[in-house]
C-alpha positions, 0 to 999 in steps of 0.5 A: 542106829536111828535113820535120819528124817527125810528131807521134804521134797521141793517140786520146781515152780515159776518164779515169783509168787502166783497171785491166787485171789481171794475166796469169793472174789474172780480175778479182774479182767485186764482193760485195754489201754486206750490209745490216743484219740484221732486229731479231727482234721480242718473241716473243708468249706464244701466239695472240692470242685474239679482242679487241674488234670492229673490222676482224676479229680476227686469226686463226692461219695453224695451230692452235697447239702443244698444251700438253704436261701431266706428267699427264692432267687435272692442267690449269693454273690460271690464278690459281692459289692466290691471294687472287683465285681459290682451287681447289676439290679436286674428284673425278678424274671431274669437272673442276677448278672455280676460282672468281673472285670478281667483280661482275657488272659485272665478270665479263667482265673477270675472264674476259678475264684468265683467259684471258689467264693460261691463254695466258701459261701455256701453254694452247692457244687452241682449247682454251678455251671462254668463255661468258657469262650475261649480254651476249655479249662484244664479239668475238662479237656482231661475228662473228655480225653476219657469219652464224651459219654462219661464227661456228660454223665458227670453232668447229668449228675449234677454232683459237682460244678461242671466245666464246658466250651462254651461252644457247647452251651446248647447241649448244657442243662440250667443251673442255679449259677453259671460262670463265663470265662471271655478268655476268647472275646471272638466267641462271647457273642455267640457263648453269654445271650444262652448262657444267660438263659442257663442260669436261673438265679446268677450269671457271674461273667468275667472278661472285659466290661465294655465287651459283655455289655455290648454283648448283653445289653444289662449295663452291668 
């Protein structure tokens, strides 16, 4: 009796067909899908300066670029001619004065914009110095709660606009642009004749009129 024929063997395979390629042809390399590309943030007009106290401000990696000028000691003022600030002319040996007339009460806050306005036009953070007559600015009581070594080092370091009493004036080196916050018209006298001296292109003073011009003599 003649033997049926044997049936072929079926080996086990994955399932769907195996792509084999082609002779002559290598398989292609599986490209990475891109994922999406980071949303650029708003450009910041320029190092923040120190704010009020709290973990500790954020303090630049590198000085900012200095500002470029069209001519030597023609500075940028920073209210300009306006109703709330009028420049004084002044003599080219002496720095320029703006006065920003503000209430004791309201002096340091008129100060912390007119800082605001020299960054936003340009100005380098290092090179503003900002005193005040009265109580210090929130910024540096929190920094000299960490010594007075690494308080005066930041500003040796000139990397972003310092905050000092004024009673401190004489331990100050000078700037380009010194601010004077009168929030304690008792101690102008003695705070705005060396702060003047200080500043080698601008002098921005906010308090009362009548005080700053009895104390500077400029007219302003």
């Amino acid at each position: 009796m003649p033997l049926p024929p044997e049936e072929p063997q079926i080996h086990e395979r994955a399932q769907g067909p195996r792509a084999t390629p082609a002779a002559g042809r290598t398989a292609p390399t599986p490209r990475p899908v891109p994922g999406p590309r980071p949303v650029p943030g708003p450009r910041s007009a320029a190092t923040p300066r120190p704010g009020r106290p709290g973990p500790g401000p954020a303090r630049p990696a590198a000085p900012p670029a200095q500002r470029s000028h069209s001519s030597a000691g023609q500075p940028k003022a920073p209210a300009g001619d306006t109703p709330a600030g009028k420049a004084a002319a002044t003599p080219s040996s002496r720095p320029q004065i703006q006065l920003i007339p503000a209430s004791a009460d309201g002096a340091l806050d008129a100060a912390e914009e007119a800082v605001d306005l020299l960054l936003d036009s340009g100005r380098a953070p290092g090179d503003v110095l900002v005193f005040t007559t009265g109580e210090q600015h929130p910024w540096a009581t929190h920094e000299l709660s960490f010594g007075e070594a690494s308080y005066w080092a930041q500003h040796d370091a000139r990397e972003d606009v310092f905050f000092a009493d004024g009673a401190a004036v004489s331990r100050a080196r000078p700037r380009p642009v010194v601010v004077v916050a009168v929030n304690g018209e008792e101690a102008a006298a003695q705070v705005l004749p060396p702060a003047l001296e200080r500043a080698t292109a601008l002098l921005v003073v906010c308090g009362d009129p009548q005080r700053i011009n009895a104390v500077l003599g400029a007219g302003v």
